[in-house]
C-alpha positions in Angstrom: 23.6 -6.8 -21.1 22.5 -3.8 -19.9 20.0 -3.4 -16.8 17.4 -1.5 -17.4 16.5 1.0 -14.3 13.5 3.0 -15.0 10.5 1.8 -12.7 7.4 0.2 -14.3 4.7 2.2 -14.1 3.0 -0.4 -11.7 5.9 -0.2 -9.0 5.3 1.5 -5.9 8.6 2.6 -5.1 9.5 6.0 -4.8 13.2 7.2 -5.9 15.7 7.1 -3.3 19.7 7.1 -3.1 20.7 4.0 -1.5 24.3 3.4 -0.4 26.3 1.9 -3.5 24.2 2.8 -6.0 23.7 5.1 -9.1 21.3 7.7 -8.7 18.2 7.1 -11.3 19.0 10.2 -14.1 16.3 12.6 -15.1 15.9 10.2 -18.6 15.7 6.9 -16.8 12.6 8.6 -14.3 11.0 10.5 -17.2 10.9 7.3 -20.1 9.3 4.2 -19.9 10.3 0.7 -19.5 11.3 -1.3 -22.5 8.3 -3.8 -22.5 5.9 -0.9 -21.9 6.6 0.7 -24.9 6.1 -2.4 -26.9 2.9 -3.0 -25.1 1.6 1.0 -26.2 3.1 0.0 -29.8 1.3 -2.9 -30.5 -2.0 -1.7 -29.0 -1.5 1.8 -30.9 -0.3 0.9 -34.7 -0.9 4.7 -35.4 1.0 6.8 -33.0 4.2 6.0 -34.9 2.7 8.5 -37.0 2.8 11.5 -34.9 5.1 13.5 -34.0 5.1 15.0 -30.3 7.2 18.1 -30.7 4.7 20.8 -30.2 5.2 22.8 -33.4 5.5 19.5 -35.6 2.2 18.0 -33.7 0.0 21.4 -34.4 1.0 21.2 -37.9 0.5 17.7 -38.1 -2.9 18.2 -36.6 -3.9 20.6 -39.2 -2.8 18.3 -41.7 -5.0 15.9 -40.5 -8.1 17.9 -40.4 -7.5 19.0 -43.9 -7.6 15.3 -44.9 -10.4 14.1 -42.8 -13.0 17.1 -44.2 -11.6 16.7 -48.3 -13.9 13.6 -48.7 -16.2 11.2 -46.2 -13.7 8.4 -47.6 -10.9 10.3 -46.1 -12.6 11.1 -43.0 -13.8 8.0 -42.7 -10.3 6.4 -42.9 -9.2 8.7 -39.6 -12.4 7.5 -37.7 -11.4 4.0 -38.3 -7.5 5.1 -37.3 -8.8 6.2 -34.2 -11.1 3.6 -33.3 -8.1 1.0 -33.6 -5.8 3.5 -31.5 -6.8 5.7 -28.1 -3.4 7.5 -28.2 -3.5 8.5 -31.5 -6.3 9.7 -31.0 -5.5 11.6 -27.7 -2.5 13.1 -29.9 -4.1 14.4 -32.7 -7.8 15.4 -31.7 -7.8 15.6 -28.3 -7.4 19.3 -26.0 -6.7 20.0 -22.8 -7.3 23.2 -20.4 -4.1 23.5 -18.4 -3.9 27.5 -17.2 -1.2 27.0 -14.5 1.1 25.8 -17.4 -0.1 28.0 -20.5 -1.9 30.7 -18.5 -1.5 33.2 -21.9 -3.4 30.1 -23.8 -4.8 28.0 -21.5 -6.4 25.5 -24.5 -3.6 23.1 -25.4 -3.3 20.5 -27.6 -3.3 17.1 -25.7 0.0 15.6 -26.5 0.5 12.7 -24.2 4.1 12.6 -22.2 5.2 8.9 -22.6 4.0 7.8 -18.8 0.5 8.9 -19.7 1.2 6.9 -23.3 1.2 3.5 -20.6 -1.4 5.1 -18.8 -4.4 5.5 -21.6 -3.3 2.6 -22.9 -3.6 0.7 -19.9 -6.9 2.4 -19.3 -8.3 1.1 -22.4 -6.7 -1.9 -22.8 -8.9 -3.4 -19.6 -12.1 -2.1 -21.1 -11.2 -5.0 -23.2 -12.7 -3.6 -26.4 -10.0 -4.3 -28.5 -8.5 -7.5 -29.8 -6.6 -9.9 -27.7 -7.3 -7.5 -24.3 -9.9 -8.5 -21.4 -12.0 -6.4 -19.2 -9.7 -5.7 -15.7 -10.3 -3.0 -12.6 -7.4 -0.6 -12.9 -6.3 1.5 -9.5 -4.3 4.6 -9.7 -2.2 6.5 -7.3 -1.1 9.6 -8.7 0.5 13.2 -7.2 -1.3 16.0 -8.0 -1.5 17.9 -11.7 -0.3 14.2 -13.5 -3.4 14.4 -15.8 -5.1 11.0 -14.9 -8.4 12.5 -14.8 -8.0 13.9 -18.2 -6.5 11.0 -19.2 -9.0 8.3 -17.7 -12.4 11.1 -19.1 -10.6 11.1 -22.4 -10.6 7.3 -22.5 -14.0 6.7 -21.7 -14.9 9.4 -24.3 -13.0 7.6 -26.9 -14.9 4.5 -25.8 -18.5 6.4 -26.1 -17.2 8.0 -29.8 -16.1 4.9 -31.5 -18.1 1.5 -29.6 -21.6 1.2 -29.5 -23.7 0.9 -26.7 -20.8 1.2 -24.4 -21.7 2.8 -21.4 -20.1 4.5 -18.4 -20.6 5.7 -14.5 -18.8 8.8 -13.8 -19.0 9.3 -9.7 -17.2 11.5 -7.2 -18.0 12.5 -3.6 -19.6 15.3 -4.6 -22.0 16.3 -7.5 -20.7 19.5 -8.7 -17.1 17.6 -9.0 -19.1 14.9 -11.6 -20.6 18.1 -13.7 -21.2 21.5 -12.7 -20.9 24.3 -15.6 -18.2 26.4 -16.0 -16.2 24.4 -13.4 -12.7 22.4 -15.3 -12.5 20.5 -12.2 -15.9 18.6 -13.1 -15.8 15.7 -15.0 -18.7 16.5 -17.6 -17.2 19.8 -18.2 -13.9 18.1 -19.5 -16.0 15.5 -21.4 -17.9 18.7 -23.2 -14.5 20.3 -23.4 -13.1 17.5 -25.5 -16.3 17.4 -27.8 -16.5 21.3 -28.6 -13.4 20.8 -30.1 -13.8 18.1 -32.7 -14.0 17.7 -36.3 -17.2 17.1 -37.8 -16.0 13.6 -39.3 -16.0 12.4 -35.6 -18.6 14.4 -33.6 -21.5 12.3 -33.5 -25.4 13.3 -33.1 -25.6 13.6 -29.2 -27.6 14.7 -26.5 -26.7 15.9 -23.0 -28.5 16.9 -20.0 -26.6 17.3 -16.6 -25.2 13.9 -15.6 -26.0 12.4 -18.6 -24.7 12.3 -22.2 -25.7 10.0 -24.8 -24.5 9.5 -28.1 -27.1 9.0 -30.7 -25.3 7.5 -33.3 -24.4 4.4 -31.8 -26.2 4.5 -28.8 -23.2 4.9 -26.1 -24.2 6.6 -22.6 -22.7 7.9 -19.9 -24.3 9.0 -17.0 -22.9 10.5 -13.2 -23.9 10.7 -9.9 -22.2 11.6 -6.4 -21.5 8.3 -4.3 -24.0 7.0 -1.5 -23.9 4.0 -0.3 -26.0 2.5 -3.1 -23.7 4.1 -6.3 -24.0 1.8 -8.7 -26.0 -0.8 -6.8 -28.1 -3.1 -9.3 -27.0 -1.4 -13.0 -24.2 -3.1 -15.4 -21.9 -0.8 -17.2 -19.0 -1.0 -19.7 -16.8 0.8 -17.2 -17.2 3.1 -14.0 -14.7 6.2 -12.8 -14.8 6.8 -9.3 -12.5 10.1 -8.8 -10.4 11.0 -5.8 -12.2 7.9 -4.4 -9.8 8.3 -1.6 -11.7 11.2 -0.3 -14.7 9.9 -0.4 -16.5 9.1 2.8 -18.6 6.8 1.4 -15.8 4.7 -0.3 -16.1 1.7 1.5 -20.1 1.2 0.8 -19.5 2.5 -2.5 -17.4 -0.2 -3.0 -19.6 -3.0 -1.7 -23.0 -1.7 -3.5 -20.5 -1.1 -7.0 -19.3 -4.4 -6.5 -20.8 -5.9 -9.4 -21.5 -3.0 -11.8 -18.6 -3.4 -13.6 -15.5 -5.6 -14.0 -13.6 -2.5 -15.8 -14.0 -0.2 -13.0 -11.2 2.4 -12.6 -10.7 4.1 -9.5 -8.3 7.7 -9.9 -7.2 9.1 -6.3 -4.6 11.1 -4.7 -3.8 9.3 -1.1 -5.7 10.5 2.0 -3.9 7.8 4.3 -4.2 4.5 4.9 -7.7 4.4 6.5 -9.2 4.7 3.6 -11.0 2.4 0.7 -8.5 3.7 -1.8 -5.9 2.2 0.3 -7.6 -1.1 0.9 -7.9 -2.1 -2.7 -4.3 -1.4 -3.1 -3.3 -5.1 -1.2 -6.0 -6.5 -4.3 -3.8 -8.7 -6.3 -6.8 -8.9 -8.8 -6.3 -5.2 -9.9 -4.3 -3.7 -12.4 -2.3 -0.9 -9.7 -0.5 2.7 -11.1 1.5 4.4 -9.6 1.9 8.2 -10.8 4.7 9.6 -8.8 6.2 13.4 -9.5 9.3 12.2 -10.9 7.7 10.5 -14.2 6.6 13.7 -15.1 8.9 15.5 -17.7 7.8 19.1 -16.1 8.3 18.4 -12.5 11.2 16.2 -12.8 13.6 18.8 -14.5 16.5 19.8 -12.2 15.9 16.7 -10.5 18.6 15.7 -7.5 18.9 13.9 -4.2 18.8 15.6 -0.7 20.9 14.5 2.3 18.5 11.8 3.0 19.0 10.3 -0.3 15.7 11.1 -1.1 14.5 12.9 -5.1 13.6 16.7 -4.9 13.6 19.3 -7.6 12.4 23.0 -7.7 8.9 22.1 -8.4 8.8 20.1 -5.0 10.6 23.0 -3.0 7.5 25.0 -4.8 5.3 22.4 -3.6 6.9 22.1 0.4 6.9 26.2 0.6 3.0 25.9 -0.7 1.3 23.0 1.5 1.3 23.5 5.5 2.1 20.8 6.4 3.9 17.3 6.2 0.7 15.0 5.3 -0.8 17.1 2.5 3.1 17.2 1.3 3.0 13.7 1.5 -0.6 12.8 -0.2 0.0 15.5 -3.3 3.5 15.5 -3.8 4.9 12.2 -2.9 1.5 10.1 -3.4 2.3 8.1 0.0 -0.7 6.9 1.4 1.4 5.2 5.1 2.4 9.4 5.5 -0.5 10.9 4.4 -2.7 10.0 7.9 -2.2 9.6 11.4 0.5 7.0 10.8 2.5 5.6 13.9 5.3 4.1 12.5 7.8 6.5 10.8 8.1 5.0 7.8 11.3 6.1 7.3 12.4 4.1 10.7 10.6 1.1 8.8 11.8 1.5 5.3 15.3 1.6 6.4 15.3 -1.5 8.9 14.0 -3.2 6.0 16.6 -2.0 3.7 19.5 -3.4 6.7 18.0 -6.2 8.0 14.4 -8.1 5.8 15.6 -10.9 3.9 13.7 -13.7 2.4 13.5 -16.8 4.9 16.0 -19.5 5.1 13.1 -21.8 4.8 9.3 -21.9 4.4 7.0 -25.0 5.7 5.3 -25.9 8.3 5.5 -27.9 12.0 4.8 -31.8 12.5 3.8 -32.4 16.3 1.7 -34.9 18.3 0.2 -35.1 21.9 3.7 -35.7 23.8 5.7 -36.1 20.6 8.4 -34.3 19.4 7.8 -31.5 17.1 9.6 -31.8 13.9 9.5 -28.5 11.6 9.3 -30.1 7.5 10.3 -27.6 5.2 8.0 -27.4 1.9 8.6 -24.3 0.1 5.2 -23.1 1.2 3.8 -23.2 4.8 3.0 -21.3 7.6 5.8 -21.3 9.4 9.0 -18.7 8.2 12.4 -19.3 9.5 15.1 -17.3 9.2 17.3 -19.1 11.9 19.9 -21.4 10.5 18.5 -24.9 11.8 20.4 -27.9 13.0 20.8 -31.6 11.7 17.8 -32.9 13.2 15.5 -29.5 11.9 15.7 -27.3 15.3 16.8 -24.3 16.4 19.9 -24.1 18.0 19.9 -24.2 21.5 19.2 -20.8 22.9 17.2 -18.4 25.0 14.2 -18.4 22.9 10.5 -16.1 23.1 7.6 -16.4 21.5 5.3 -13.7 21.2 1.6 -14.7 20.1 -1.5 -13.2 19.2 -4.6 -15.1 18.6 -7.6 -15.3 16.4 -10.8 -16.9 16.3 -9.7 -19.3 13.6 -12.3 -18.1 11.5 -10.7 -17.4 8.7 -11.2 -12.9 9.7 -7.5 -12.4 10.7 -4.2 -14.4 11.5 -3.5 -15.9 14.7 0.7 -15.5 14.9 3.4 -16.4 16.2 6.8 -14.8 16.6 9.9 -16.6 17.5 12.9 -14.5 18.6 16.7 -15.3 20.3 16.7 -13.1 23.3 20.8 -13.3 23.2 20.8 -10.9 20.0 17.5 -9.6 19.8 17.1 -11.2 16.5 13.4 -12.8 14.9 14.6 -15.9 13.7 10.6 -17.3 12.9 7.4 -16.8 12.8 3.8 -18.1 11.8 0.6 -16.9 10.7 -2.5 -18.7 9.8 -6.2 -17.8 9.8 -7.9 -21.0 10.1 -6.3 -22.8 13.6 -8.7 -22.7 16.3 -7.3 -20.6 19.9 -7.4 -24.5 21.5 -5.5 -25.9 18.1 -3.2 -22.5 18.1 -2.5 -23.3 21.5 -1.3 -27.1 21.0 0.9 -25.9 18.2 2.3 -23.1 20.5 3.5 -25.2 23.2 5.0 -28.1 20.7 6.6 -24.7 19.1 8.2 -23.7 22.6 9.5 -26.9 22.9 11.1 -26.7 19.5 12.9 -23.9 19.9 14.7 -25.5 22.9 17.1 -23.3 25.2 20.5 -23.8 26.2 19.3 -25.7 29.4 16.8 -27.9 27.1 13.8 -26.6 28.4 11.0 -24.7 26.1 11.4 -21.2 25.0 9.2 -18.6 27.1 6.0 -17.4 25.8 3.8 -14.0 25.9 0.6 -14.0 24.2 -2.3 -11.2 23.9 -4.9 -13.2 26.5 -8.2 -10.6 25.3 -11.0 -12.0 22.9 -9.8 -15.6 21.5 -6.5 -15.3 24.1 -8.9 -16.6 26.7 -9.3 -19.9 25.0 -5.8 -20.6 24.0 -4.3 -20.0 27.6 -6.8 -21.7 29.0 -5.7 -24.8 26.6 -2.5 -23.7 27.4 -2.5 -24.7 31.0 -3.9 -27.9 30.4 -1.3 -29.0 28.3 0.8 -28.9 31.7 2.8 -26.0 29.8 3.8 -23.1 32.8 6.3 -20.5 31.4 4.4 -18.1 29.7 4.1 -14.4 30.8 1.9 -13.1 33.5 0.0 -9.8 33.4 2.0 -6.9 35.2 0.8 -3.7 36.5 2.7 -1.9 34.2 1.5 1.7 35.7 3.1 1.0 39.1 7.3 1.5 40.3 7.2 -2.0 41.0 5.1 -3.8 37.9 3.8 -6.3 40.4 3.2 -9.8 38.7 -0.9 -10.7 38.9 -2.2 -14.6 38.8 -3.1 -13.6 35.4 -1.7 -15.7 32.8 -1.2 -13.6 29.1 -0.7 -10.4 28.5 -3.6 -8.2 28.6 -4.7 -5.5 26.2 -6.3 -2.0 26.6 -5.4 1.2 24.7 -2.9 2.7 27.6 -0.9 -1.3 27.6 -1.0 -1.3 23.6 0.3 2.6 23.8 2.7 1.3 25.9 3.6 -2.0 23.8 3.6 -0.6 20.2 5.8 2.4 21.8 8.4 0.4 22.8 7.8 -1.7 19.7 8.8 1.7 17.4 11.6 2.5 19.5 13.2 -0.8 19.3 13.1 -0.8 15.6 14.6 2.7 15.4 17.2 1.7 17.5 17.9 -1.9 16.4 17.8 -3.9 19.7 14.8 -5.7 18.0 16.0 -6.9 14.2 13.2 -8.3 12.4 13.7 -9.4 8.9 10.4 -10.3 7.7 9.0 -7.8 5.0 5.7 -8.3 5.2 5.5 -8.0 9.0 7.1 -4.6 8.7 5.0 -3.7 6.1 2.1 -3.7 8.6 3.8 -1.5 11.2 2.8 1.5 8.5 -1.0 0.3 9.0 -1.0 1.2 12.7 -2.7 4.5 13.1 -3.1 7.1 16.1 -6.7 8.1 16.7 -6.8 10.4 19.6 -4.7 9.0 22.3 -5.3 5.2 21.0 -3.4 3.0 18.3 -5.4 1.5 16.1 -5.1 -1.0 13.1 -6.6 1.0 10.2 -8.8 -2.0 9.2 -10.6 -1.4 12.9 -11.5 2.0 11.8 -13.8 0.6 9.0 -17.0 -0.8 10.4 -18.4 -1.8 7.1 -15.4 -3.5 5.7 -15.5 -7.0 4.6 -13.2 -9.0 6.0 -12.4 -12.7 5.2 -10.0 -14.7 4.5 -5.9 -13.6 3.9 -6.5 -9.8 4.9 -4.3 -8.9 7.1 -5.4 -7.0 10.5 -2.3 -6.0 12.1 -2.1 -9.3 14.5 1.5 -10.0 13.4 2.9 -6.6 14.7 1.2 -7.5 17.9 3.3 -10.9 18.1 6.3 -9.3 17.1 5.9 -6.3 19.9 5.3 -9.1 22.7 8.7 -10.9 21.7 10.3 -7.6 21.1 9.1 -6.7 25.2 10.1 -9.8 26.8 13.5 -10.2 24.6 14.4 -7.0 25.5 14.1 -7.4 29.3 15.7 -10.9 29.1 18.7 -9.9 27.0 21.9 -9.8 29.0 23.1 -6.7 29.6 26.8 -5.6 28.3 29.4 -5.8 31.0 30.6 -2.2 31.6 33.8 -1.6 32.9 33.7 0.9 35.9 35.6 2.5 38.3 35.2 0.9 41.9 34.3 4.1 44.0 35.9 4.9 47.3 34.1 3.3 50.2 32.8 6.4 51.9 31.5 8.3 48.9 28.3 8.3 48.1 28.5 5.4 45.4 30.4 3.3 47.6 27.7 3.6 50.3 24.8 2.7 47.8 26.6 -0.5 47.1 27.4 -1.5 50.3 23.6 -0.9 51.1 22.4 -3.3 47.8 25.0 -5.6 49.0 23.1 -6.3 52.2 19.9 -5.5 50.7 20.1 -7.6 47.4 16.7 -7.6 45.0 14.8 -6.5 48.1 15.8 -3.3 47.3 14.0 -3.1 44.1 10.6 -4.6 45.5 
């Protein structure tokens, strides 16, 4: 059988060489998958019909119009054809104004490349106006020039034309980019674009004013407005298009007042970073997500290859890097990645490759058993809380080892995870961790120590613990102490030569400590004396964001975010950075072999003075 490599449409995963493998060709980037084009044919039973070579399509489209104006019947019969198929439609009625490509004739007949095929009929597939399709939010990331907004006005116009009553909110962060005249960028201007230029047999009796177009035959609207932080508050619509939403400083209020406007809501963006609420609704399982990346465009992909990094390139993106200033806008319009297109920590080329060497799926998946002065058992389940990724002994345990456990706490509240992550300070290796976001800092704190004591080491005492003692912190060590537990990490002064140990249990955060933590975090990552194979807490490295001299979760940056239940804040990056410190200072160091220097040099004298001397020295 063979595999079939061209990405889906709704994969996020940019092209890139990988050791061992096959590069993806220019006709595996620029086609669709297999299943896709079923899906477009069986939606579109028309667009069989039409042929896409641009001579044969123009002369396919004037035989069309002949037909349509020799009787009503026959005109008629194409109304109906396009009613039951958008791309046939879009391929043999529809124009486009493209003057960087046709500059000489900048009015070009729309004929759709095959990712923008998936895209329409994505598009209006979750308007769910056909048979057999439902009503669905649709999300897409796209690079610049791909034609989504074309595609996604075009859609909603072929909606308006052929369903009655259907109606539609066009919004953008700025009024003059919803309609301005004489402006292509503007949404209206495309809409009035597309109907200038159709045959009588489909142009309806309409009316438009700015912002508003209505279609008098059937009684179809759609209207536009910039976004405030009421858009769309209180009215129920067919569909809504929110363009470049990720520019939009208003996105997250637009989001909340739109919330119930519409359940076909599509939201079209080029990424401005992750701080955004373009970025946030990509993590919502509930919405249909596309990804338009360079490479599935026939135009931009020709003379496509692979640079030294392994990473896809072809003239237009050396056009594209000679053009922009600067790395984030070449990252946001060329390579549509939102964790490079802000004030992103991480490199996520540090991150993508320690995932590609070391993130594997757990061993096993479950969660801990424990009682007041029982053993804790750990009872694999499939599902749980608890990941482990250490092979485990007869009786369910770690081997014996020196074990840390790094810990960050919630309220329990359900608003964010408390975490824990286990990690063998012998290798540097993760070998577990949990994350739940309904266990109470007194609760979290009992399961901690039972934890500790589970992951025994080599003496058969409990593994050593470090946990974040702001906010909820203060709870859980307190519990912590009761429970007769005592090694656990006190608070250093980090800024002096001697990092003096304080009477203050935890570790204690403020934005020069977390500077310091999440540093050293990065750098052990990059270098591999921290291995962590858990995807997902990798993944939220690339949400940690520098704002001035502070790093910040990006979900902290959005005041008006609403935050519940299985969102992720960041908390198990914390855990993980508080292992990776104390695993690193407790890690053995390799035996070098050296040279004994002669007694009277000036080496020989140094040692003979830490000889007497001992750890005094270092006080």
């Amino acid at each position: 059988m063979t595999t079939v490599r061209t990405p889906s449409i709704n994969s996020k995963k940019r092209p890139r060489l990988l050791a061992g493998e096959e590069p993806l060709t220019y006709e595996e980037l620029t086609t669709i998958r297999p299943e896709e084009r079923a899906q477009v044919e069986a939606m579109c039973p028309h667009l069989y019909l039409v042929p896409r070579e641009l001579e044969a399509n123009l002369l396919f489209r004037e035989q069309a119009l002949g037909h349509g104006r020799s009787s009503k019947r026959a005109g008629d019969e194409l109304w109906n054809m396009c009613r039951q198929d958008p791309v046939f439609f879009f391929n043999v009625f529809l124009w486009t104004y493209a003057p960087d490509y046709h500059s000489k004739q900048p009015e070009w007949p729309f004929i759709t490349w095959e990712f923008q095929d998936v895209l329409v009929e994505r598009v209006t597939r979750n308007m769910g106006l056909l048979p057999d399709t439902a009503r669905r939010a649709t999300r897409i990331s796209k690079v610049r020039d791909m034609g989504a907004s074309w595609c996604c006005v075009g859609a909603d116009m072929w909606a308006w034309l052929f369903y009655g009553y259907t109606s539609f909110l066009w919004t953008s962060r700025k009024t003059d980019y919803v309609d301005k005249t004489g402006d292509p960028k503007s949404l209206f201007w495309k809409a009035r674009f597309i109907l200038d230029r159709l045959p009588s047999f489909l142009l309806p009796r309409y009316h438009y004013i700015k912002l508003h177009l209505t279609n008098l035959d059937n009684g179809a609207t759609i209207d536009g407005e910039s976004t405030t932080e009421d858009t769309g508050r209180g009215g129920h619509v067919t569909g809504s298009l929110r363009d470049e939403h990720a520019a939009d400083p208003m996105g997250m209020q637009s989001l909340a007042a739109g919330a119930s406007t519409t359940q076909s809501e599509v939201w079209n963006s080029t990424t401005r970073g992750i701080g955004t609420a373009f970025h946030a609704l990509g993590r919502d399982p509930q919405i249909e997500h596309i990804y338009l990346h360079w490479t599935r465009h026939p135009g931009k992909c020709k003379g496509l290859y692979y640079d030294n990094e392994g990473v896809a390139q072809s003239p237009w993106t050396k056009r594209m890097e000679a053009v922009l200033p600067n790395k984030v806008l070449y990252a946001q319009e060329v390579e549509g990645d939102d964790t490079q297109a802000g004030g992103q920590y991480f490199d996520a080329r540090v991150i993508q490759r320690h995932k590609d060497d070391h993130a594997t799926p757990p061993l096993a998946v479950g969660d801990m058993e424990y009682g007041a002065g029982e053993k804790a058992v750990f009872c694999p389940a499939g599902r749980g809380a608890f990941s482990v990724w250490g092979e485990l002994d007869s009786a369910g345990g770690l081997p014996r080892d020196s074990y840390t456990i790094g810990i960050d706490v919630s309220g329990g509240v359900g608003a964010s995870d408390s975490t824990m992550a286990i990690a063998s300070n012998t290798t540097g290796l993760k070998v577990a961790e949990f994350a739940s976001n309904y266990i109470l800092p007194t609760e979290f704190a009992a399961l901690a120590v039972a934890t500790a004591r589970w992951a025994k080491n080599e003496d058969g005492g409990p593994a050593f613990m470090a946990w974040e003692a702001n906010g909820p912190g203060g709870l859980f060590g307190e519990a912590v102490q009761r429970l007769g537990f005592s090694n656990y990490f006190f608070q250093r002064r980090e800024d002096t030569v001697t990092r003096r140990q304080s009477d203050k249990p935890g570790w204690w955060s403020d934005a020069d400590s977390k500077l310091r933590l999440i540093g050293m975090y990065a750098q052990a990552l990059r270098d591999d004396t921290f291995i962590n194979p858990s995807e997902v807490s990798l993944y939220q490295c690339l949400e940690y964001v520098q704002v001035g001299g502070a790093i910040v979760h990006m979900g902290s940056l959005d005041k008006t975010a609403k935050h519940g239940a299985g969102q992720e804040h960041g908390d198990r990056v914390i855990a993980d950075a508080l292992c990776c410190m104390i695993t690193r200072e407790r890690r053995a160091p390799k035996q070098k072999t050296i040279e004994t220097a002669p007694a009277n040099s000036l080496a020989g004298r140094r040692r003979a003075y830490l000889a007497g001397h001992g750890d005094e020295y270092f006080k």
